[in-house]
TORPA-4810 file (N, C-alpha, C, O; in nm, 3 decimals):
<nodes>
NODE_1_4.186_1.458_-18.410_4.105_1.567_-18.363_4.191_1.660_-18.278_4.271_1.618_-18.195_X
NODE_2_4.168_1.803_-18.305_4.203_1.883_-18.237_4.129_1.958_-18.152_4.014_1.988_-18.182_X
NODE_3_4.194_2.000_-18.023_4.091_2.061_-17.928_4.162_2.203_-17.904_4.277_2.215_-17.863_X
NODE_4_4.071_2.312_-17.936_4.121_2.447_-17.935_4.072_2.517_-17.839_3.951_2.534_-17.850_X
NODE_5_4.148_2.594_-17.695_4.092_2.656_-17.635_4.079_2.763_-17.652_4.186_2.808_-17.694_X
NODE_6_3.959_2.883_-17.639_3.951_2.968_-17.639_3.917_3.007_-17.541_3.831_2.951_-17.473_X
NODE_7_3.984_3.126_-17.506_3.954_3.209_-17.362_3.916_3.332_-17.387_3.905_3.376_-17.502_X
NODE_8_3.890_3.409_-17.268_3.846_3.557_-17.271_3.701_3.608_-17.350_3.668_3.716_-17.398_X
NODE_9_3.627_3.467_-17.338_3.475_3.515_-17.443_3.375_3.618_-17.366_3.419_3.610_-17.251_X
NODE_10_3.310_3.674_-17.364_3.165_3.719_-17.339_3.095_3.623_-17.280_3.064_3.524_-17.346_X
NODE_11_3.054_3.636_-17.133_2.963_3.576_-17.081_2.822_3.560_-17.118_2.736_3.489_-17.067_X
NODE_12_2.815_3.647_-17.226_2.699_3.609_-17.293_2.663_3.506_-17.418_2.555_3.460_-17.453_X
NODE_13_2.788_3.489_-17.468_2.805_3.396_-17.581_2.781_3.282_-17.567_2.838_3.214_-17.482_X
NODE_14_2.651_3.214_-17.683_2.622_3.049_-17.710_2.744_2.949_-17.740_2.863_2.980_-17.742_X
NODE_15_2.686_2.820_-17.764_2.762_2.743_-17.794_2.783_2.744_-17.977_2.872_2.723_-18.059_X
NODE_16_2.612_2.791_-17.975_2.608_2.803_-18.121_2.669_2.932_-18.180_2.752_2.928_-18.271_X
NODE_17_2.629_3.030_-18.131_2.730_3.120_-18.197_2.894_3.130_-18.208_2.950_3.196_-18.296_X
NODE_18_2.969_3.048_-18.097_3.101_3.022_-18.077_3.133_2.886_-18.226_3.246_2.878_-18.275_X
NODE_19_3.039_2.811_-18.265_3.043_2.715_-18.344_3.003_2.778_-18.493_3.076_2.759_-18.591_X
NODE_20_2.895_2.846_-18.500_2.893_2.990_-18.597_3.055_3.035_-18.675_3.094_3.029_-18.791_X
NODE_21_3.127_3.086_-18.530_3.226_3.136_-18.563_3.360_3.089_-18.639_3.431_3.147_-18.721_X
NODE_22_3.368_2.937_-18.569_3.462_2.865_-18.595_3.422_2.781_-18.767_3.502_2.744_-18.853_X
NODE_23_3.293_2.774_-18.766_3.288_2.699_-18.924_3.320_2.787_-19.017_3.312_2.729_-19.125_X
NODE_24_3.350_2.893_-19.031_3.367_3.002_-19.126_3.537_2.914_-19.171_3.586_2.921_-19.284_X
NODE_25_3.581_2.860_-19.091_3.730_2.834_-19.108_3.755_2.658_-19.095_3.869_2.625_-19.062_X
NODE_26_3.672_2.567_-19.115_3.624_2.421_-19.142_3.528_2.352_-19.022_3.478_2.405_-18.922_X
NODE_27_3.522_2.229_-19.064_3.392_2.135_-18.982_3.461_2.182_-18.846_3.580_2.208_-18.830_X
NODE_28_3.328_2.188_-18.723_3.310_2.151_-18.649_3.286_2.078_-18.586_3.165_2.058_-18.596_X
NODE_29_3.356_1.981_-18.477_3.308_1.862_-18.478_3.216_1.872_-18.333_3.101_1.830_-18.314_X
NODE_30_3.316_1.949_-18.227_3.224_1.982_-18.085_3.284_2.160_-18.022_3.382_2.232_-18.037_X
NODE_31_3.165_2.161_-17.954_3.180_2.298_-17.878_3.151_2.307_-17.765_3.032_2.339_-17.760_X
NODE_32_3.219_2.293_-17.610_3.191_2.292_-17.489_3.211_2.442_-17.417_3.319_2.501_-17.413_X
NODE_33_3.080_2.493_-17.358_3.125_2.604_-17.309_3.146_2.562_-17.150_3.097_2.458_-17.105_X
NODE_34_3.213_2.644_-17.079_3.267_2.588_-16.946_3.186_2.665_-16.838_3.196_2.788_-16.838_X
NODE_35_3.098_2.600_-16.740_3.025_2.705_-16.651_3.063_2.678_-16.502_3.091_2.559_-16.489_X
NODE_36_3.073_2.748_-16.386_3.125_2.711_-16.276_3.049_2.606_-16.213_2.927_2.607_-16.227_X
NODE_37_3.118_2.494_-16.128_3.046_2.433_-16.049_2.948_2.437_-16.000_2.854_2.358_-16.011_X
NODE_38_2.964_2.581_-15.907_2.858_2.585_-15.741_2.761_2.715_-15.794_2.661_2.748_-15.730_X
NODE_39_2.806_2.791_-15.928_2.679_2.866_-15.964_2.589_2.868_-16.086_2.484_2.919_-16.124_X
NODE_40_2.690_2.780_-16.131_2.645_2.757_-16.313_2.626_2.846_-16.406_2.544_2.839_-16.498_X
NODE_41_2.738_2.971_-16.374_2.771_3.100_-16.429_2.847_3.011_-16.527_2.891_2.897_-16.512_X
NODE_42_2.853_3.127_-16.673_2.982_3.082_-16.730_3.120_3.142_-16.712_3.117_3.265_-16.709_X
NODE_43_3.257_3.081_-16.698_3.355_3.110_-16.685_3.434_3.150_-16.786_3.552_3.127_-16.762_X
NODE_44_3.410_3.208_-16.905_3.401_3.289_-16.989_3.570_3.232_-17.109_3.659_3.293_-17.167_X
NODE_45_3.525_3.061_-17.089_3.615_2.981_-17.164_3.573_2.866_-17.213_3.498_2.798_-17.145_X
NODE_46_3.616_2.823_-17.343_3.504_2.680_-17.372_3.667_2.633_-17.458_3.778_2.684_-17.448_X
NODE_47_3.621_2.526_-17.535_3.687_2.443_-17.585_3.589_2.379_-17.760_3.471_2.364_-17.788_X
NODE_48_3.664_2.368_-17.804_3.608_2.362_-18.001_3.694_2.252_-18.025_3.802_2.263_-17.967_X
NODE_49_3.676_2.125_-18.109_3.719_2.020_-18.181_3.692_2.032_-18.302_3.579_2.034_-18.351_X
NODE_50_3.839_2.045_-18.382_3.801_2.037_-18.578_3.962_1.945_-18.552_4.051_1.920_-18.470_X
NODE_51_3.902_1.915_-18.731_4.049_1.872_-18.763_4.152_1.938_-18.789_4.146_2.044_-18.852_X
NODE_52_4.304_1.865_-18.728_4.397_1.952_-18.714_4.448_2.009_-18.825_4.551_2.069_-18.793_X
NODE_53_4.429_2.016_-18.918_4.450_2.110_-19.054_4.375_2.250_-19.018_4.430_2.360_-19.010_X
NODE_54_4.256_2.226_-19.000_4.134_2.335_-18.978_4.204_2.408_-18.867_4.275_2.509_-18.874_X
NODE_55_4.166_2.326_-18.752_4.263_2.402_-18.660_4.313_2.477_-18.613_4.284_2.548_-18.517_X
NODE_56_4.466_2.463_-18.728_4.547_2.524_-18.742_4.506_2.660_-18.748_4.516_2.742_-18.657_X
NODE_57_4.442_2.683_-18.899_4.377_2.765_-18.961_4.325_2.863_-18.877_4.373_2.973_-18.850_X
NODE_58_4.204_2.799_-18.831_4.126_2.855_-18.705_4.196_2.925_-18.619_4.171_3.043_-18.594_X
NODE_59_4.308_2.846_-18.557_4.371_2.914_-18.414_4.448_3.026_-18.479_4.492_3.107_-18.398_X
NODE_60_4.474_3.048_-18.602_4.586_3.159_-18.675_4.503_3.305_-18.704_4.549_3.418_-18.690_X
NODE_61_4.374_3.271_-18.745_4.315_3.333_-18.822_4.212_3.408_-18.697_4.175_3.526_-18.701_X
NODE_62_4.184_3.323_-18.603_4.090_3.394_-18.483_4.131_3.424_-18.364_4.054_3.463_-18.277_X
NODE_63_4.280_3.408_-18.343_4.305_3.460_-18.237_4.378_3.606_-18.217_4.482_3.650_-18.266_X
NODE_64_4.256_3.680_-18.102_4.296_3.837_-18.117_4.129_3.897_-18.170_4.084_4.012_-18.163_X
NODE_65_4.078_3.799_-18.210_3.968_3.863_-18.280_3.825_3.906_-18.202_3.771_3.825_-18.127_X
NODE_66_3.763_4.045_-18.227_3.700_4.112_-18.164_3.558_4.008_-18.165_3.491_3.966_-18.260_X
NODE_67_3.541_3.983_-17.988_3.360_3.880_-18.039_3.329_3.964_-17.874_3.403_3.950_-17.776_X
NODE_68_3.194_4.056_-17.879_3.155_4.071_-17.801_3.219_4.230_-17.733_3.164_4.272_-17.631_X
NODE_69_3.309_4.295_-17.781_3.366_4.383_-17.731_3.569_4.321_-17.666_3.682_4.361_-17.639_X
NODE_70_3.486_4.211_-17.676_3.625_4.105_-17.585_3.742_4.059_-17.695_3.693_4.028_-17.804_X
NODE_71_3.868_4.049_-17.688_3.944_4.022_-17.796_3.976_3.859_-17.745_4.016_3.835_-17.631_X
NODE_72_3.957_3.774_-17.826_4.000_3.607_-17.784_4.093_3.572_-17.797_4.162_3.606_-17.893_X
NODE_73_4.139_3.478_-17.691_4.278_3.411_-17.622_4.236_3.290_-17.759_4.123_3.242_-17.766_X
NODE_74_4.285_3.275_-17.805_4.256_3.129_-17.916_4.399_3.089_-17.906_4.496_3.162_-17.926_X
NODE_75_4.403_2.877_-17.848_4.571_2.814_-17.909_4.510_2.699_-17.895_4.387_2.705_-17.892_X
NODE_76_4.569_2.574_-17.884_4.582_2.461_-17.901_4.572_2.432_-17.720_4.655_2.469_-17.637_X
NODE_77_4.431_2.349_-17.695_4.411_2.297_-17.544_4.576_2.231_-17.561_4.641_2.187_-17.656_X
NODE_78_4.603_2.253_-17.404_4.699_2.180_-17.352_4.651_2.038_-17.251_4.554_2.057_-17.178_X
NODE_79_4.714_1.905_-17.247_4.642_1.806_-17.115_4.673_1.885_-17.000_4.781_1.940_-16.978_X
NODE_80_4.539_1.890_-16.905_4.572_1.950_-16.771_4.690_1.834_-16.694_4.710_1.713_-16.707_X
NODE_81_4.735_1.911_-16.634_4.830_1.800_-16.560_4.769_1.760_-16.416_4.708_1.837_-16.341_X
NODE_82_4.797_1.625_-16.394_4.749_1.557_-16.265_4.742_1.631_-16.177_4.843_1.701_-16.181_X
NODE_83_4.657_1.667_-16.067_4.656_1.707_-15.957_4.670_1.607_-15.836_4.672_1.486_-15.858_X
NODE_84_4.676_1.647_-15.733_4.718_1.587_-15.650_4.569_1.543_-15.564_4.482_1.630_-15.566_X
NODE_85_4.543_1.446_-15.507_4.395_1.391_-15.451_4.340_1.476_-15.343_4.394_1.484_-15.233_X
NODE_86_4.236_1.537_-15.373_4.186_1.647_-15.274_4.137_1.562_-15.138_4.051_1.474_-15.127_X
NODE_87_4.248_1.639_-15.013_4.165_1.608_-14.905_4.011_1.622_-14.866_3.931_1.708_-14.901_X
NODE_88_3.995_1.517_-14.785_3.847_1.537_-14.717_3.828_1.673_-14.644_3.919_1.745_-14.603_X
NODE_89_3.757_1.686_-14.640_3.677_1.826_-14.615_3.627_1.798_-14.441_3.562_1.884_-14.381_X
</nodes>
């Protein structure tokens, strides 16, 4: 499984229409849109799982592409790297 981030969406955009978009180019397997903690706005970035063949495809074919007025950041999620243990408050 591959996990594709896309950035720079429309704060107005579903999960379903972001999943809409991506089956045009193979299965979908998941679609997480990302909303802030403390307001439960969205942060105008989610994350898509297909197989890495599809993928590929996907990240070649949709990134740059006009959704919303907004042009999309589309590549391959990277692992966040460890952070360090947040002090107490």
């Amino acid at each position: 499984m591959t996990s594709i981030y896309v950035g720079n969406l429309p704060f107005s955009v579903s999960e379903d229409e972001l999943r809409t978009l991506f089956e045009e180019h193979g299965s979908v397997h998941s679609v997480k849109l990302i909303n802030d903690r403390e307001t439960g706005r969205p942060r105008g970035f989610g994350f898509v799982e297909m197989d890495p063949s599809e993928a590929a495809v996907a990240i070649q074919r949709l990134n740059g592409v006009d959704l919303g007025g907004r042009a999309l950041r589309i590549n391959e999620a990277q692992e966040r790297e460890a952070r360090p243990p947040r002090r107490p408050r």
